[in-house]
N, C-alpha and C positions, 0 to 999 in steps of 0.2 A: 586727119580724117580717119577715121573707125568704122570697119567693117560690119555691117550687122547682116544676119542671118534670119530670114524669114522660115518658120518653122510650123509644124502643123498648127492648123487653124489659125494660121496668120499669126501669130505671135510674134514676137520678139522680145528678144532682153537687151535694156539699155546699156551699156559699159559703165561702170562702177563709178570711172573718170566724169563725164555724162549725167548719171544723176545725182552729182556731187556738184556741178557747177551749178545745174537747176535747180539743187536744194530738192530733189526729185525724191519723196519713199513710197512705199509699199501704199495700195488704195489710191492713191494721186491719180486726179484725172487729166487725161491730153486731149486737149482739142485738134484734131487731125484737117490738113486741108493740102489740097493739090494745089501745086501753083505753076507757072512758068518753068520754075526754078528744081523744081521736084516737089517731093513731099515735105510738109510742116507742121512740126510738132509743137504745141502751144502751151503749156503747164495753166489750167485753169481750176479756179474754187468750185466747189459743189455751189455756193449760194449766190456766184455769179452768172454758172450756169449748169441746169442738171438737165437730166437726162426726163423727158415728160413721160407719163403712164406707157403710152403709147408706144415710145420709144425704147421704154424699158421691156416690154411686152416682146417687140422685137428685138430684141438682142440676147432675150429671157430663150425663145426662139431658136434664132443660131447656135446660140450653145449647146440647147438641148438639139438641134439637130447634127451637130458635132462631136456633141457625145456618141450619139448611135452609131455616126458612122465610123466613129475610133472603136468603139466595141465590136463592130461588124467587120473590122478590119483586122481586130485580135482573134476573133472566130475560126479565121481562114488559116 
């Protein structure tokens, strides 16, 4: 088992080991889901399933309000 580190604005980096077993690179989307068991990370295709206008809209969103507050953080 491998420690991972939740880091600003929720991030994380998978361990090397990790996204080598998944076949995991750069751009690769994870389907995330909470379960009994903890959290599950799902390796899925863009053309299986993407992300709707809507939803890109909102996450278009968060980052830009993530941005501000990591500038507004640099400010101080």
């Amino acid at each position: 088992m491998t420690l991972v580190r939740l880091r600003r604005a929720a991030q994380i980096t998978l361990p090397l080991e990790i996204r080598q077993a998944a076949r995991l690179k750069e751009g690769d989307y994870l389907e995330a889901e909470v379960t009994k068991a903890g959290i599950l990370l799902r390796p899925v295709t863009v053309d299986r399933r993407g992300p709707t206008p809507e939803q890109e809209a909102e996450i278009q969103a968060v980052v830009d309000q993530e941005r501000r507050n990591y500038a507004e953080e640099r400010r101080r």
